[in-house]
N, C-alpha and C positions, 0 to 999 in steps of 0.2 A: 087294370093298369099293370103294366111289363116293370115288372123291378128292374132297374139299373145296375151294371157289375157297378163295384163300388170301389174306386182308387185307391191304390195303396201309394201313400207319400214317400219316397225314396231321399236317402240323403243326399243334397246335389253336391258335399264335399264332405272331406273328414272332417271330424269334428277336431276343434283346436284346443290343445290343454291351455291350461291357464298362463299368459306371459311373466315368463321368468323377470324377477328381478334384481338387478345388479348392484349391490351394492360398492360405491366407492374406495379406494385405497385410504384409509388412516393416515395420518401425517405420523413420519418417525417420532417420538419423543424417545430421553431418556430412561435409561431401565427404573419398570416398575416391580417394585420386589411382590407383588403379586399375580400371578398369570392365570388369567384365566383360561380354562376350556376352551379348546380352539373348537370351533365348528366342525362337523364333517361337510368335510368338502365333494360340493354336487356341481361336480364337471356338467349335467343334463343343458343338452343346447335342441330344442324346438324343432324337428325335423322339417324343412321346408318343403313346398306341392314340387313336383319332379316337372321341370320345364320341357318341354316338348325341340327335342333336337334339329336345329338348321343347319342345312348344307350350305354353307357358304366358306367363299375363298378365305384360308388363314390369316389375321390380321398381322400386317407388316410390323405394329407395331410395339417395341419389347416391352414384359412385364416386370415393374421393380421387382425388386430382392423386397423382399421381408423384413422384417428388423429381426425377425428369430434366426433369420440365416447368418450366417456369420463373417458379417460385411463390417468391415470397419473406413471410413472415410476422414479427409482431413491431413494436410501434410505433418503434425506432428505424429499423430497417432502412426502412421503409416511411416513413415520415416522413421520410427524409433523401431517396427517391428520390422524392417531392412533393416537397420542397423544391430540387429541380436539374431539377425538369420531364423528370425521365426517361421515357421511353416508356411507359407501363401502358394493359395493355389491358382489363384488369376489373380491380375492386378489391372485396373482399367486407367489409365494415364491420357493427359491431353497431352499432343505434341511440344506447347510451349516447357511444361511441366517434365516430361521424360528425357531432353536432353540438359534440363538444369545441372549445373556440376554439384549439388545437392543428392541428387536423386541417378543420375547418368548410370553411374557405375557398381550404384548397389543394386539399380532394376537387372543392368545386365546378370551379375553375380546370381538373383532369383531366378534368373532365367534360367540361367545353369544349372539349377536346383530343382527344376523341374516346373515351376512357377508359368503361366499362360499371361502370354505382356498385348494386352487388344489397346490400341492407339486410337482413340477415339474424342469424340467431338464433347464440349460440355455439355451439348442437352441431353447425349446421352447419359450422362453420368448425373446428371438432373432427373431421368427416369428411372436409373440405376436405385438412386439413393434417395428418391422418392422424394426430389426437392430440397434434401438437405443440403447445409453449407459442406459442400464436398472439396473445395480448395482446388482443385483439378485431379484428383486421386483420389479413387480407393479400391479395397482388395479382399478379397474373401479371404481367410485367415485359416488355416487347420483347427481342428478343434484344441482347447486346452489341452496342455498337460500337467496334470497336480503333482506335487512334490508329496514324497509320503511323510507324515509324523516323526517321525524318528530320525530322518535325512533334514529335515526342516531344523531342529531340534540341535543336530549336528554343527550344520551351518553358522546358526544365531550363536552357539558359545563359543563360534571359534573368536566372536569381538567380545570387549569390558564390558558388563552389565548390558546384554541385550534386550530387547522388547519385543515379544511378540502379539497380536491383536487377534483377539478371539471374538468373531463374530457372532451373537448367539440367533441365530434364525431370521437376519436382513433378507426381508423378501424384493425387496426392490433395487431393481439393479443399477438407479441410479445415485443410492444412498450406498450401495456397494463399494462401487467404481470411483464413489465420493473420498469414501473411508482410506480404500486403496490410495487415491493420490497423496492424501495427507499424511497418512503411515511410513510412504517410503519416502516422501518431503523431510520429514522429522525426523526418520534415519531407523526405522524401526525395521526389524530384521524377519521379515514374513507374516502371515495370515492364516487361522484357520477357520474353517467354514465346516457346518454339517450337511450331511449328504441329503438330508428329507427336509421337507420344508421349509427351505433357502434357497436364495440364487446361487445359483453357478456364476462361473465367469462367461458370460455370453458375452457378443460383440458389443452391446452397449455399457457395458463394463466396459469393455475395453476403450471404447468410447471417450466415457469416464474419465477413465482414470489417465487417459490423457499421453500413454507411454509409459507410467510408473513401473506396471504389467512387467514390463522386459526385463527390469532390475529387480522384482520385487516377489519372491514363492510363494504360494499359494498351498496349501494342503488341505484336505476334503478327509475330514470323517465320520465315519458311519454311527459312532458313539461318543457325545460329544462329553462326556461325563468323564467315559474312559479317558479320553483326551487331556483333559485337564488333572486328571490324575496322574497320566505316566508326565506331563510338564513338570508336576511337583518333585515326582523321583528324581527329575531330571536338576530338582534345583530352583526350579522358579516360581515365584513365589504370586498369589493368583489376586488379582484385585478385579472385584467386578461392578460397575454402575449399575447405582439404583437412585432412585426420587427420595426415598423414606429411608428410616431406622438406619444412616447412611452416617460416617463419618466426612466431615468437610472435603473440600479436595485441597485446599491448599496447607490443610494441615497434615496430610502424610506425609512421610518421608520415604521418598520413592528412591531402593537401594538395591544393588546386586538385582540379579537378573527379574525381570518380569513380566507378567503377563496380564495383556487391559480387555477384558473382557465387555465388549458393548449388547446391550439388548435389542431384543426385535422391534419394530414396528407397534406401536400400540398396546404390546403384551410387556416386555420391558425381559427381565431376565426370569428364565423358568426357576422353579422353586429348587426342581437337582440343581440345576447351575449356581443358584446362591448358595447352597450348602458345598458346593465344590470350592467357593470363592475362600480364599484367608482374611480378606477383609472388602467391605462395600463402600463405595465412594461416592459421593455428591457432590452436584454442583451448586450451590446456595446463588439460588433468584431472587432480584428483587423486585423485579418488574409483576406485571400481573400476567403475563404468561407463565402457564405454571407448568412446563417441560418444552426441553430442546429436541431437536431432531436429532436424532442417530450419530450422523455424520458430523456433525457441529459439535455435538458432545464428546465423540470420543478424540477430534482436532483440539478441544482445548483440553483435557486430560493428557492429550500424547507431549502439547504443548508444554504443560505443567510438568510432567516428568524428565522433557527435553530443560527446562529453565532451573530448574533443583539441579541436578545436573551439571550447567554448564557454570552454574557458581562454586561448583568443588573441581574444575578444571583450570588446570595452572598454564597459564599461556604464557610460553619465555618469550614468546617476540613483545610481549607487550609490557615486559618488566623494564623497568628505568635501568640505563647501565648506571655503575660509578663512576662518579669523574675522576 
């Protein structure tokens, strides 16, 4: 009997690793004065098989923007950044919308500025913005520009008893852009954010925050420790939210210049940051939810600060004359 070559089994594809998986975003709560170990983070994304290229005619039809790109839609959002002569580098407008006497004279002005004006139909600005309520505008935006530390700082004492909002590590840009509307609402005099492990101000910020953006600085730095340390040189005195080991919120006495410090997403305020703080503030619950989210927490703080405040301000129009 003739032996047989004997087959050898070939793999008919790569073998595939194991599927990655995702875990969900945390809901903002209130700072927790204990922080745990953040994870290392494993950007690793699944190499997909390489599809086989076709010659075929380009398709006519355009591909949205991204939401990382930095498109901002919505007549206020975009009307507020015309009216502050913010960077825009295209702006997509429907006909009924570009000659409003709203909008007429500040698109032309961007024009002049160097700004790309395409007059276009809604659906496209439907594919644009990838379906969102786009109002009949919107506009890709120059990237940020942060205000530095120490200019920011300048700013805020040129008014009585300033506030500024210290962000500790908000990753989510729309608990961001939240914090931002509130802040400059209540009258608070800038923002600072850390450079690693935080949002920026990207377009859904800006988004967000609804036009605050245009009134309201921003500063980014690299140390957020440092940070709150040259505030103190500076004068202002550091309060930062936590869940625990917290005194009340309505029993400080919120005086002379300060700074409200809100915590990250789930982790709440890092352990430097509560040793940086002069004092730690709560919000006593009584419901069975047992923390707020980010943005909610530091709107009623800025709130409580603004209402302490506005009962040691003497308003003559409102004093009775003598008869």
């Amino acid at each position: 009997m003739t032996n047989k070559p004997r087959k050898i089994k070939t793999a008919g594809e790569p073998n595939r690793g194991q599927p990655v998986k995702i875990k969900s975003k945390s809901k903002l709560v209130l700072a927790n004065p204990i922080r745990h170990p953040r994870p290392g983070d494993s950007n690793s994304i699944a190499a997909s098989p390489r599809q086989h290229r076709q010659v075929s005619a380009p398709s006519s039809a355009p591909k949205p923007i991204s939401e990382d790109s930095d498109l901002i839609y919505g007549r206020h959002p975009v009307l507020s950044a015309l009216e502050s002569q913010r960077g825009l580098n295209r702006i997509w407008v429907t006909t009924r919308l570009r000659y409003d006497p709203r909008f007429h004279h500040l698109i032309l002005q961007a024009k002049e500025n160097g700004a790309v004006i395409d007059e276009v139909e809604p659906k496209r600005l439907d594919q644009i913005t990838d379906g969102a309520n786009h109002q009949g505008i919107a506009a890709q935006i120059s990237p940020y520009t942060y205000i530095e530390l120490h200019e920011l700082i300048a700013q805020a004492k040129s008014v009585t008893d300033p506030v500024i909002v210290v962000a500790d590590g908000i990753t989510d840009p729309h608990n961001l852009g939240a914090i931002i509307r509130t802040a400059e609402a209540i009258g608070a005099q800038g923002l600072v954010i850390p450079q690693r492990r935080a949002a920026g101000i990207t377009s859904t910020v800006v988004k967000v925050a609804a036009g605050a953006l245009e009134n309201f600085p921003v500063a980014r730095v690299i140390n957020l420790g440092r940070a709150l340390e040259e505030l103190k040189e500076a004068g202002f005195w550091i309060y930062g939210t936590a869940v625990t080991g917290s005194e009340p919120l309505h029993t400080i006495n919120f005086s002379g210049p300060i700074v409200l410090v809100v915590g990250s997403e789930g982790e709440g305020l890092s352990m430097l940051t509560q040793r940086s703080c002069d004092v730690l503030v709560s919000i006593p619950l009584l419901g069975k939810t047992p923390s707020l989210n980010a943005s909610v927490a530091s709107g009623m703080a800025l709130y409580e600060i603004y209402r302490q405040r506005s009962l040691n301000t003497l308003y003559l129009d409102k004093l009775q004359k003598p008869l």
